[in-house]
N, C-alpha and C positions, 0 to 999 in steps of 0.2 A: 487437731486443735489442742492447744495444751489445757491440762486436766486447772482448774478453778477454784482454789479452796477458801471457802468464806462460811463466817463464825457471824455469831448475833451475839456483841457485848452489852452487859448492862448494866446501866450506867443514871445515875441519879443527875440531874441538870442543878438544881439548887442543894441538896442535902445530902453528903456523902459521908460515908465512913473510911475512905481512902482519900490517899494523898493523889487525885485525879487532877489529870489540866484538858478538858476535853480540846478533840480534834489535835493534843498535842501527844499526852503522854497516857496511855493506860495501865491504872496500878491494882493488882490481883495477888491473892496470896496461893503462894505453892502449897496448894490445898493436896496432899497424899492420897486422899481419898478419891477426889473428882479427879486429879491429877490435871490440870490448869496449864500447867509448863505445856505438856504434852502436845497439846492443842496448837501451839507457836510454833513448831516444829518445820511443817513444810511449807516454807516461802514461795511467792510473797501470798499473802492471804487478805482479802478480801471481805471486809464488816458494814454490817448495820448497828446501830446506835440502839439500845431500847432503854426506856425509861418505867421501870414495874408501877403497876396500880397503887402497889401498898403504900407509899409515901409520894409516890408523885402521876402525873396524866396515864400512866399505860399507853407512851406512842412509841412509834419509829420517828424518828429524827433527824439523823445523820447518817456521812456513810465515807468510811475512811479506808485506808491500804496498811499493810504493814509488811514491809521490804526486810526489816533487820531482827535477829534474836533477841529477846528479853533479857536483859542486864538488871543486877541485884541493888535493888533497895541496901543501901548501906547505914543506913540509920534505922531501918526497921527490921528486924530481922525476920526471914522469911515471906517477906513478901518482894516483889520485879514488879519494874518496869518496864513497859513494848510501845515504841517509837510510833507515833503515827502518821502518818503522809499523805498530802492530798485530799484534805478534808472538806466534807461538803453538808453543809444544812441543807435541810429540807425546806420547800420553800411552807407547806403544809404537814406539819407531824401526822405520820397513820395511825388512828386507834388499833389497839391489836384484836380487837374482834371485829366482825362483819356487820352488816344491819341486823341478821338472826342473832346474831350474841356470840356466833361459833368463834375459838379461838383461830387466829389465821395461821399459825404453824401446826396446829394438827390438821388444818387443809391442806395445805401447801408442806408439810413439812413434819409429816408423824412421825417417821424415823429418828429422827433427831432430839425433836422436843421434849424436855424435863425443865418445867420452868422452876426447879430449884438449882438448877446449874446455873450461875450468872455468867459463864464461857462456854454455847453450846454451837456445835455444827449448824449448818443450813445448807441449802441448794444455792446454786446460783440461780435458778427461775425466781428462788423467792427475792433474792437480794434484789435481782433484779424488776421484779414486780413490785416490790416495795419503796423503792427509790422512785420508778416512775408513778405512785400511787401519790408519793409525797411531792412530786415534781421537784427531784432534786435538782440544787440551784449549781449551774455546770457554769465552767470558764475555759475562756481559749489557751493553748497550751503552744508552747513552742518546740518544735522539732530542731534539733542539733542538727538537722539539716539541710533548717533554715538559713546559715550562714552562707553554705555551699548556692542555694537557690540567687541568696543576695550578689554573692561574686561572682562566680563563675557563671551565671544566667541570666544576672538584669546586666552587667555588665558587659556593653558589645565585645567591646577588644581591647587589647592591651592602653593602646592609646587613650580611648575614654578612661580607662583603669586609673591609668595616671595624672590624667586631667581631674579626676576626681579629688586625688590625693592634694595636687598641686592647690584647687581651690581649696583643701581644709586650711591650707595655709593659709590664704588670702583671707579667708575665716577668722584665722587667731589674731590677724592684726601685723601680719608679716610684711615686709618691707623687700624681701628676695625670699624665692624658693629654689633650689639648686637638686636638679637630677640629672643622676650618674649612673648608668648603665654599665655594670664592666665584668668578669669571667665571664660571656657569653659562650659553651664550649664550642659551638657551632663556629665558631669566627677566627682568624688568625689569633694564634695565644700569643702572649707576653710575658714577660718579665714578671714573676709575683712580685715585688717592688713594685710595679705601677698599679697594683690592686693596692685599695683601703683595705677590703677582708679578703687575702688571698685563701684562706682556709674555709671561708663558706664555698658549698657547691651551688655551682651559675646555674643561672645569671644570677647577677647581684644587682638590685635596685635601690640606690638610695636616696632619701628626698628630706632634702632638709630645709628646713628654715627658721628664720627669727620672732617669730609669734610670741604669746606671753605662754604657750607654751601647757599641762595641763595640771592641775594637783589632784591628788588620790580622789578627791571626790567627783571631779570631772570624768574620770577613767574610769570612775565606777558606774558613776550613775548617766555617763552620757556616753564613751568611748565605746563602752561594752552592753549596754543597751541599745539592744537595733530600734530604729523610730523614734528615738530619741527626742522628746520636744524641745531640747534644749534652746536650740536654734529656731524651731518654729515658734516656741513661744515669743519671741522679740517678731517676727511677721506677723501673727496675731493682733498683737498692741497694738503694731503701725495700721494695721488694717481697719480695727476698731476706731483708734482715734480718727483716723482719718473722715471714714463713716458720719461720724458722731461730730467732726467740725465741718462736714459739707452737707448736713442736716441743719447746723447753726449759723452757719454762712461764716467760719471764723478760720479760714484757710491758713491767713498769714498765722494766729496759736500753733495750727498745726505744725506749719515749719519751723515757728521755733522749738517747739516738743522732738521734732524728727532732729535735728541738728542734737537734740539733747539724748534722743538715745543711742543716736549713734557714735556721740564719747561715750556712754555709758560701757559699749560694743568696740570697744578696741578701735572707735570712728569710722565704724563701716558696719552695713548690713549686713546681716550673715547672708552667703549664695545659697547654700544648703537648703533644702527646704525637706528630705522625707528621712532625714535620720540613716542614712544604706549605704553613705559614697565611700567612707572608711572600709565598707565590707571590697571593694576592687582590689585592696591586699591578698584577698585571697586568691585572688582568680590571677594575680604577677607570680605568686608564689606559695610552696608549702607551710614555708616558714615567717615569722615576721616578730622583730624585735624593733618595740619603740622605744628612743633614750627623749625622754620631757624635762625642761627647766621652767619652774616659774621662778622670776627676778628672788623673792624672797630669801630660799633656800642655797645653800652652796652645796646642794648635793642633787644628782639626777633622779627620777624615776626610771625604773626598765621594767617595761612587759614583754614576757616572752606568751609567743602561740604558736602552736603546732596546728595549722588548720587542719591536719588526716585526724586528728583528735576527734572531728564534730562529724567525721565520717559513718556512713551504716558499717555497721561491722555484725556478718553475721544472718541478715535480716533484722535485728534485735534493732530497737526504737531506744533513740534517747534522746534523752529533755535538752535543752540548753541549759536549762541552769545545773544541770547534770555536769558540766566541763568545767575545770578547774584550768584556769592559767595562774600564773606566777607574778606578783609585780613584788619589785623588788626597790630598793632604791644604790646606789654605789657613787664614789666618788666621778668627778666631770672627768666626759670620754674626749671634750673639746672645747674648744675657743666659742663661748656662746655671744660673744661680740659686746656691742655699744647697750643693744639692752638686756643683755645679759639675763636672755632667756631663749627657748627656741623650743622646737620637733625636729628629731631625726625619726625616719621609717628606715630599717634594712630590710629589706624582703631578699630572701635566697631560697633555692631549691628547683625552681621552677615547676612547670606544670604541662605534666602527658601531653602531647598533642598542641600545646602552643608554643609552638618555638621563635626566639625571635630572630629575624635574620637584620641581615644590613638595611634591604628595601625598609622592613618596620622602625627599625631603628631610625633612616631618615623618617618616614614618615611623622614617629613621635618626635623628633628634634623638628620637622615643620609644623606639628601640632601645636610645638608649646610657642616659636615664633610667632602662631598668629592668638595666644592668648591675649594678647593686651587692644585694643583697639588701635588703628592705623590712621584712624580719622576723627577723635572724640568731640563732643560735641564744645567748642570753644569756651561757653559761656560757665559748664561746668567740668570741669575738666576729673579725671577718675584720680581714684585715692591711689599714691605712690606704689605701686609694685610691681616687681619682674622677673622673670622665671627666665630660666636658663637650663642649657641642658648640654652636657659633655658626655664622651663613651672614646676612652683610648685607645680599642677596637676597630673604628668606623673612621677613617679618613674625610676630609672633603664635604664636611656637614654645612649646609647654606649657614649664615651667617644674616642673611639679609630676606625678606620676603621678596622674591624677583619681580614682583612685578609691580613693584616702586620705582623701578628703572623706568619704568616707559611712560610716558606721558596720556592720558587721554582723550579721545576724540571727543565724546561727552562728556559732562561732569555737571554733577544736579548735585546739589545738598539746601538741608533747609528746616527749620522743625515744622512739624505739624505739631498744629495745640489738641484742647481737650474734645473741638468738636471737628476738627477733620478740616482745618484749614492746613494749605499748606503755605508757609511762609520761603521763599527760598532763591536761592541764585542758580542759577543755569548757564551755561557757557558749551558754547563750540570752538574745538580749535583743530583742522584740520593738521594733517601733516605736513612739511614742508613741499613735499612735492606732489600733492593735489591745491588745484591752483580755486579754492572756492574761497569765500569772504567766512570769516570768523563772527562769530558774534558772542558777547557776554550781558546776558540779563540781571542785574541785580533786583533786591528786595521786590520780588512778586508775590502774589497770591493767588490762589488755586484752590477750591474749594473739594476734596477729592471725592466727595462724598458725591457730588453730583456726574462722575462717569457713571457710577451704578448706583442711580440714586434707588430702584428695588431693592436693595439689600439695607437700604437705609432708611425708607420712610417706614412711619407705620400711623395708624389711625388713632389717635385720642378722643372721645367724643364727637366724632363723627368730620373729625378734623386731621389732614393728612399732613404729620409735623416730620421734622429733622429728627432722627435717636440720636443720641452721642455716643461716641462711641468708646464701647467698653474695655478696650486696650491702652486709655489714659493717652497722653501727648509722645512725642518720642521725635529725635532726630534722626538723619539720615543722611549718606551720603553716599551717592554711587558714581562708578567711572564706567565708561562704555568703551570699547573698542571695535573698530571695525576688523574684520579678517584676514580682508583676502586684498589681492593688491590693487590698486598701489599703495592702500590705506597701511598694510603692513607687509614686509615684503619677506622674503626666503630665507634669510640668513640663518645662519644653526643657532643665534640670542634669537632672533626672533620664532622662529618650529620651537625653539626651548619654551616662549613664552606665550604660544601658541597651546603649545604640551600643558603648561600649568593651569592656562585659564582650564581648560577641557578637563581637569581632576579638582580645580579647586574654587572654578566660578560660581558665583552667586552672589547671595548677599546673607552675611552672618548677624546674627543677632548676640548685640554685647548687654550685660548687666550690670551696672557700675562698673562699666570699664574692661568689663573682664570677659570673654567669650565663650556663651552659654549655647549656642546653636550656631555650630561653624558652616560654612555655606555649603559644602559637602552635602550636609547629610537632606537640606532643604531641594538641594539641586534631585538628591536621590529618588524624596518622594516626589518632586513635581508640585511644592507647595502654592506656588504663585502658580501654576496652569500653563507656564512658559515651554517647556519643552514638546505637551502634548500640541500645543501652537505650530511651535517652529517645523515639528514632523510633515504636519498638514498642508505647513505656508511655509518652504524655506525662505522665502525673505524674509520672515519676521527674528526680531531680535531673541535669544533666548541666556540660559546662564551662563554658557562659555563665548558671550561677548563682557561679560561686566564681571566688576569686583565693588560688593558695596556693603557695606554698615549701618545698622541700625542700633540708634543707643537707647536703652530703656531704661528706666529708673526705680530704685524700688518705693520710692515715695508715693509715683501717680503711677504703677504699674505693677500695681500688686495680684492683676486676677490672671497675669502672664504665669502661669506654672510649667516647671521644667515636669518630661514623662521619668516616670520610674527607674527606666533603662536608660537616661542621659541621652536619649537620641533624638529630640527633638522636642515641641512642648503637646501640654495636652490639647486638644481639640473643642474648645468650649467658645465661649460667646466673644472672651477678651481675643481668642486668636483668631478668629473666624478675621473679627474688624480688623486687626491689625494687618491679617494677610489681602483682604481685601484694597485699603489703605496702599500699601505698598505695592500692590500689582499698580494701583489706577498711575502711581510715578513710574513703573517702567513703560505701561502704554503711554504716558501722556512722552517720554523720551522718545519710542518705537518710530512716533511721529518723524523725526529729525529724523532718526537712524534712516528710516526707509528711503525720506523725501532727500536728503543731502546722497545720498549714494545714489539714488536716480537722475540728483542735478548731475552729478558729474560725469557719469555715463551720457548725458543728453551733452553735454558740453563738449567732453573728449570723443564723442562717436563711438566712440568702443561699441555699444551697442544699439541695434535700432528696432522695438520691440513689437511696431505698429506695422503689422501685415501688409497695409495698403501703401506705405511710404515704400515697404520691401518691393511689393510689386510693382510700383511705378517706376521704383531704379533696375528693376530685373527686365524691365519692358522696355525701358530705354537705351539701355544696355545691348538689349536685344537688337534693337533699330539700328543704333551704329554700327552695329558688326555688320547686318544685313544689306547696310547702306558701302560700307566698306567694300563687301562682296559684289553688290549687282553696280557699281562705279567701278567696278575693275579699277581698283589701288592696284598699283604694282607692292605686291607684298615682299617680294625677293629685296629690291633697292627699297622699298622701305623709305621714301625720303622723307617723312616728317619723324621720321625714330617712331611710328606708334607701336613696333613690337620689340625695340631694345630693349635686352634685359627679363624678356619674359620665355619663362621656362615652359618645356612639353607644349611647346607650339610645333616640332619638330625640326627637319630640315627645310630648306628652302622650297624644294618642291611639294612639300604635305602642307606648307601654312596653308593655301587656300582650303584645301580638305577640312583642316584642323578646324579653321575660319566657321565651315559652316554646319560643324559641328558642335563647336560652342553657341550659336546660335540658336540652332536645336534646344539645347542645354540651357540656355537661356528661358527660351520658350515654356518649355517644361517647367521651369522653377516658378515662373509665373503662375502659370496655371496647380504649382503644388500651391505657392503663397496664397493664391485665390481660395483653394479651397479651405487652407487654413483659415481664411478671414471670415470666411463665412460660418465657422464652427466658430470662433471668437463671438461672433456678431449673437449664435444661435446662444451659446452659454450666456455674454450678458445681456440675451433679452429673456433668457427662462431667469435667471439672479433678478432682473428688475419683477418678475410677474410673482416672483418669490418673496418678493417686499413688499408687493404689492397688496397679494393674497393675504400675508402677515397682517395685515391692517384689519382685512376683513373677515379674519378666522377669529380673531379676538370676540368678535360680536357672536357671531355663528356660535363658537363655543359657549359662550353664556346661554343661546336659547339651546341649545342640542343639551346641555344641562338642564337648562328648567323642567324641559321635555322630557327627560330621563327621570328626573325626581318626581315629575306627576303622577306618571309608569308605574312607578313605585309605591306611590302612596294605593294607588286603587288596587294595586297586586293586595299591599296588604290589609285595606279596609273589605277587599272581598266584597265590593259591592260596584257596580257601575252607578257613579252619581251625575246625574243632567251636568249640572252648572261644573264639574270636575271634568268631564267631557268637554265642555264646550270651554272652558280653559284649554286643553290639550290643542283644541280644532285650533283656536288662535296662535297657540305655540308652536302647530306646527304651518300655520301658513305664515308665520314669520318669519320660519326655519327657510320655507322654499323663496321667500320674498331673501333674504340673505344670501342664500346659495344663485340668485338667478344677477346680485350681484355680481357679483366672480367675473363672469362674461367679460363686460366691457373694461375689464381690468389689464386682457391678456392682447397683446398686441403681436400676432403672427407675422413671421418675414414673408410671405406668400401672399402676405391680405393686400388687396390694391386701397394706395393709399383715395381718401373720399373728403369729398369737401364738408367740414361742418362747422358752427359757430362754438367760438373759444367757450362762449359762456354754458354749453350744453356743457359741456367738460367738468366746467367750475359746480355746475350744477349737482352732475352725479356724484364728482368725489366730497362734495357737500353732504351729499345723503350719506354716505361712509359711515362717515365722520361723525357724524350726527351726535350721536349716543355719546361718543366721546366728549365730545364738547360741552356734552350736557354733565358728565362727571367731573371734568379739570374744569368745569364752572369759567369755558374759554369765549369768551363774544368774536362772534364770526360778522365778517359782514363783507361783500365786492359792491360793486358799481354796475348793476344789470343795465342800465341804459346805455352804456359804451360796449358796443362789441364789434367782432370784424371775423372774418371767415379764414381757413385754410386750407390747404391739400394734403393733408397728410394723414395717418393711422391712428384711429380716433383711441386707441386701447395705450398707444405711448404716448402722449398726451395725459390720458388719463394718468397713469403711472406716475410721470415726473410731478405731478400734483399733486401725489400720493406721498411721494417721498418728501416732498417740501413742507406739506401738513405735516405728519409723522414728524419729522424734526424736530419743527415747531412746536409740536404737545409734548414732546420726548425732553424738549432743553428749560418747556415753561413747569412741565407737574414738578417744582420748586416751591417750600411752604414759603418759603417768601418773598415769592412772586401774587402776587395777589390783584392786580389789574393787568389781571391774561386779555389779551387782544391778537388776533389774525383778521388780515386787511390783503385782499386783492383786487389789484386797483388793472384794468383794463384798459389800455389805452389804444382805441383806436385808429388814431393819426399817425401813432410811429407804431401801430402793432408791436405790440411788446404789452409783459403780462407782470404785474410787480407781486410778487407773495413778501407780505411781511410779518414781524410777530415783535411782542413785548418783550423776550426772550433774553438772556445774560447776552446774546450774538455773539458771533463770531472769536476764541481763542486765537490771541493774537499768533502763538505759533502753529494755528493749522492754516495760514493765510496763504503759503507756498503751496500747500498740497490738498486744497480741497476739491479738486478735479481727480484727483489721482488714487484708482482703485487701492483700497490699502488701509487708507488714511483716516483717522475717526478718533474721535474720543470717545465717544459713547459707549454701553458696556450691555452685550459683547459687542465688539470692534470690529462691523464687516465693511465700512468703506466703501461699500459698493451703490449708496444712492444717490446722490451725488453724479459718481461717474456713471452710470446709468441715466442721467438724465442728460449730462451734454452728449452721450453717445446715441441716445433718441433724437434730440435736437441736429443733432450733427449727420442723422442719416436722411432727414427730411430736406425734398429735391430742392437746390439753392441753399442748404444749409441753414438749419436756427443756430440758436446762442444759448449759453446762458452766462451771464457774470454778476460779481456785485453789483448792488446799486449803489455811482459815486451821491456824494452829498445831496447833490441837485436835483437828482432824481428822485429820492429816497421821502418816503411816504411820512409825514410831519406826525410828530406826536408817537411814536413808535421807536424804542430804542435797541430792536432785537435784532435780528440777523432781516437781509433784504435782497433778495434777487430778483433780477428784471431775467424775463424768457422773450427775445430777441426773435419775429415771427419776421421782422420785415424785409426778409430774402426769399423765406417761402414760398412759394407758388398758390395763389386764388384766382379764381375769376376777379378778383377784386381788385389783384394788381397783377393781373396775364396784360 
């Protein structure tokens, strides 16, 4: 450890006989006797402050550094000056004696002490003990290595490096930003002629543009200040005012003030927001020379930086404000244009270990292509600016984002406001050669909040209202594509543009205009839950179907914050909603994707998914051939042609062989499809008992809880108490009254179906329910004098009840909805069972596909209750039903969703 040399100067705070500047300068005479100089000799040295009794307190105080040799008072003669650095008050001055009266350097410090030496040795324990005695007042310090951390560390990769730079432009007030990549040595060389700096060593980065560009006190106090509030301070404002006029109810003030600081702002909000993006010069390269014009002047700024400057060297620590750069100013190195001002950056040198090749090189020239928005939001359109980027190096740079060529199959755009409506146009257009109907929805609404309305209600006074949500309004716009054919077909444009989606699909988020989370890096983490979906469910849709847009604004989307590292935003309340928000639009699309790709498979036959259709044409199949065979066809002459043209049937004499072979084979497939149907049938009847149960574990978990905290309370009162027991006794025969529920929930393929009346049904899933009912404050009520009997398994029954309630509470707990009604209305005479509800009903686009496992809006989206209940209904002997109820049917005074359950095919004594 290196050796610590520290001194105790003393030093008068109000009344001196020296020319002192405390914490600045200490002034001492070259006393020959004490010899004083002597003392400054071995650097750097290390002080406390004392103030003597005799004229003033007798404390410790201070405690300062001294790096540099003492320099001569030139106006006094014989007495110096010793620079001081780093100075620190105390936050409590120490007296210099103890509670006993003892001086505290002949405790700490006898060797030393002659308290008539006013420059005397000390320890480092004492200095040390004394400062923390005094609680000296400490500040955070910057490490010159903190630059290195900013660039090369929070900054991912070259590309965000750039992207960085690109938006200080769009900062200044720039109208174009122009980056030029070129000595790359790695890459075929050229002509020094087509280099700007053939004489810097590559790569050469440079990025320039028109902005007002910066003056020496910009450069000082904000270029070279990392964290810089420069720019935060203007978000601040907006933020506060805003606050402050939606407090007052005086929005439109607001917008005029916004409109006014953003002329103030070159007419634009700064993107900027932590003061670091300048530091990604580092991490392009070693070296970086900026040339600045503001309009004013006819002459440039130039700073030059050497970032190996702020490097460790040594082990040895140094400060930031330890490094000196150079700003110089010099005559114009260029044409600074119309407004005759701008930024250039040259960055050269390059940096160990990042090299850039061609692949990067596209990459950043498709980075800066998709900085602008593709699709902005019409009604506000973004402030004028455009980036560009050339490299005379790298041939064959897209010119165009490719997949603007292609048309697509979806396309939804629309704003949502401040509370999570969405407003929007929706449109289908298939391809030209899938032959389904097109459709285009204009001006709808959608309230998104209601797919998962848990993540959106919350309790006010014991009242379950809407949050708003804290990501402000924002528009959107996404395209979908289908994959695979005939939706897109093989061609090397199409695998090309197959290729892009699968690197570049998703949906990017723009900031005024400008792209702040490119869909990449959304796709990366899985922020919308799309991917981990699609693994599970490959037919659901995920990000290498779509390319889409989201615009946000800094006016009503201020708590949107970019992360540190530019790779996405931070994780807080504003993103939670906004991710939420934008997943419920690609489920509520998912819908179509899934249902139009199964219409046309069921149309073109391509494929037939239903076991039992497979079996009956492998069984029929079977028959003709059998039939073929034991009618002795003459197979040789062949005269109806029925084996023209068919291959490995053999020769003439093996067709019969052949014949009763494939029969066989037939046979077989059958009985595989059988068995397959029956694992079909077994999955979705455990998925229906899985919904089922969901209903009833809801309750069960509430008393298995009560029960567990009662547990708890008598563990720790340490006492058994009557009336706390006999609570427990009720809790848990409520617990076994719940769990003996379950039962009649589960409906076995084995169980022989039994006659019983509908209403026993209505009655237990009644009991369910109960509690619920009692909390969504829902009025239940059926028709017990109409009832009629059936033959079938009294547990699927149960179930499809199950699911129909469920729905019903699932689409009414809506704060405003407020005359909740469920109505099941029993009809006798046509056997048939009507479940209704007060409910929003029916989504005009789930009309096609509410039979169809898959299909949902609700949140999470299993699709499966619904089809679980015509798959109940449909295995009962004579087949049930279920469908809407037309008009006529449909239970009066009820505006929600309505299905009639269709029994009058079923089998009873009532109608054997």
């Amino acid at each position: 450890m290196t050796e610590r040399n520290c001194l105790i100067l003393t030093q008068y705070r109000i009344t001196s006989d020296y020319n002192d500047f405390i914490g600045k300068y200490y002034h001492f005479p070259a006393n020959s006797t004490k010899n004083y100089l002597a003392q400054f000799e071995n650097l750097p040295i290390e002080f406390v402050y004392y103030e003597p009794e005799k004229h003033g307190e007798g404390k410790f105080f201070g405690y300062g550094i001294i790096k540099k040799r003492p320099f001569e008072d030139k106006r006094e003669e014989g007495f110096y000056f010793v620079e001081i650095e780093d100075y620190k008050n105390f936050a409590t001055p120490v007296y210099f004696k103890n509670d006993d009266g003892i001086i505290l350097e002949k405790i700490l410090n006898p060797e030393f002490y002659n308290y008539n030496n006013a420059v005397r040795k000390t320890t480092p324990q004492f200095i040390d003990e004394i400062c923390l005695d005094g609680g000296i007042l400490l500040n955070f310090k910057a490490d010159a290595h903190l630059v290195q951390v900013l660039g090369e560390q929070l900054i991912a990769s070259e590309r965000v490096g750039i992207l960085e730079l690109v938006k200080n432009g769009f900062d200044a007030g720039a109208s174009y930003c122009n980056v030029t990549i070129e000595n790359v040595p790695n890459l075929p060389r050229l002509p020094n002629a087509l280099f700007e700096y053939p004489d810097f060593p590559g790569p050469v980065i440079i990025i320039d543009d028109d902005g007002s560009g910066m003056t020496k006190e910009q450069i000082e106090l904000g270029w070279l200040r990392p964290a810089s509030t420069i720019k935060t301070n203007v978000k601040e404002r907006i933020k506060q005012e805003r606050e402050k006029a939606t407090r007052e109810g005086k929005l439109d003030t607001f917008n005029a003030l916004y409109e006014v600081i953003k002329s103030e702002n070159k007419g634009r909000i700064p993107l900027g927001e932590k003061g670091v993006g300048r530091f990604a010069s580092h991490r392009l390269g070693k070296n970086l020379v900026i040339t600045t014009k503001v309009a004013e002047f006819n002459y440039e700024y130039v700073l030059k930086i050497n970032w190996d400057d702020f490097n460790i060297t040594q082990g040895l620590f140094k400060n930031l404000d330890d490094i000196k750069v150079s700003l110089s100013r010099q005559p114009l190195s260029r044409d600074y244009g119309e407004k005759n001002s701008g930024t250039r950056l040259i960055i050269y040198g390059g940096r160990d270990g990042f090299e850039l090749t061609e692949s990067e090189i596209k990459e950043i020239n498709r980075t800066i292509l998709k900085l602008n928005s593709p699709n902005p939001h019409p009604n506000t359109p973004a402030p004028e600016f455009k980036a560009s980027f050339f490299c005379p190096q790298v041939k064959d740079l897209d010119e165009q984002i490719i997949y603007q060529k292609y048309d697509p199959v979806f396309q939804i755009f629309g704003l949502v406001d401040e509370w999570g409506i969405f407003n929007y146009n929706y449109s289908f257009t298939p391809p030209y050669n899938v032959p389904l109907a097109a459709f285009n929805y204009e001006d709808q609404k959608l309230d998104l909040k209601t797919l998962n309305s848990n993540h959106w209600l919350h309790i006010i006074e014991g009242r379950r209202l809407w949050r708003k949500p804290a990501s402000g309004p924002f528009f959107i716009h996404i395209d979908v594509w289908h994959r695979d054919n005939p939706w897109m077909s093989n061609t090397s444009d199409d695998r090309e543009f197959k290729s892009y989606l699968e690197r570049y699909g998703g949906i990017s988020i723009y900031r005024d205009g400008i792209n702040v989370f490119p869909a990449e890096w959304g796709t990366e983490t899985d922020w919308l839950g799309l991917k981990q979906r699609q693994v599970k469910q490959s037919y659901r849709m995920s990000y290498y179907h779509m390319i889409g847009n989201i615009e946000i604004d800094q006016s009503t989307n201020m708590d949107l914050v970019d992360k540190t590292n530019r790779e996405g935003m931070i994780k807080n309340r504003a993103f939670a909603d906004l991710t939420d928000l934008v997943r419920s639009v690609t489920y509520f699309v998912e819908n179509d994707y899934i249902g139009k790709r199964n219409e046309y498979k069921n149309l073109s036959g391509d494929t037939i998914r239903d076991p039992r259709r497979l079996k009956t044409f492998s069984k029929q199949s079977s028959q003709i051939i059998q039939n073929i065979v034991d009618n002795n066809y003459d197979v040789a002459v062949d005269q109806y042609q029925l084996f023209s043209n068919i291959e490995d049937l053999g020769n003439l004499n093996e067709r019969s062989g052949k014949l009763v072979e494939l029969s066989k084979s037939l046979k077989n497939l059958e009985d595989n499809l059988k068995q397959i149907q029956e694992i079909q049938d077994i999955l979705t009847e455990q998925a229906g008992f899985g919904l089922g149960i969901a209903v009833a574990l809801h309750e069960i978990s509430k008393t298995t809880s009560n029960f567990y905290y009662g547990i708890l309370e008598v563990i720790k009162e340490g006492k058994l108490d009557a009336d706390k027991l006999e609570e427990l006794k009720d809790t848990s025969k409520s617990l076994e009254s719940e769990l003996l529920r379950l039962s009649p929930l589960r409906a076995l393929r084995n169980e022989d179906p039994v006659e019983f009346r509908v209403s026993t049904s209505v009655t237990y899933v009644l009991s369910v329910f109960r509690r619920r009912f009692q909390t969504l404050n829902i009025d239940f009520d059926y028709n017990k004098d109409h009832d009629f009997s059936i033959l079938a398994r009294y547990g699927a029954l149960n179930q499809i009840l199950t699911n129909l309630l469920d729905n019903s509470c699932y689409w009414m707990d809506k704060p405003e909805i407020t005359d909740r009604k469920i109505r099941i209305y029993i009809n006798s005479a046509d056997r048939t069972i009507t479940v209704a509800d007060n409910g929003p009903g029916i989504h005009d686009s789930m009309m096609s596909y509410l039979f169809q496992p898959g299909a949902s809006l609700k949140f999470p989206p299993s699709g499966l209750g619904l089809y679980v209940c015509k798959h109940y209904l449909n295995l009962m002997k004579k087949r049930g039903d279920i469908y809407l109820a037309k008009q006529r049917d449909k239970i009066q005074g009820l505006t929600g969703a309505q299905f009639i359950l269709d029994f009058s095919q079923v089998i009873s004594t009532e109608n054997d």
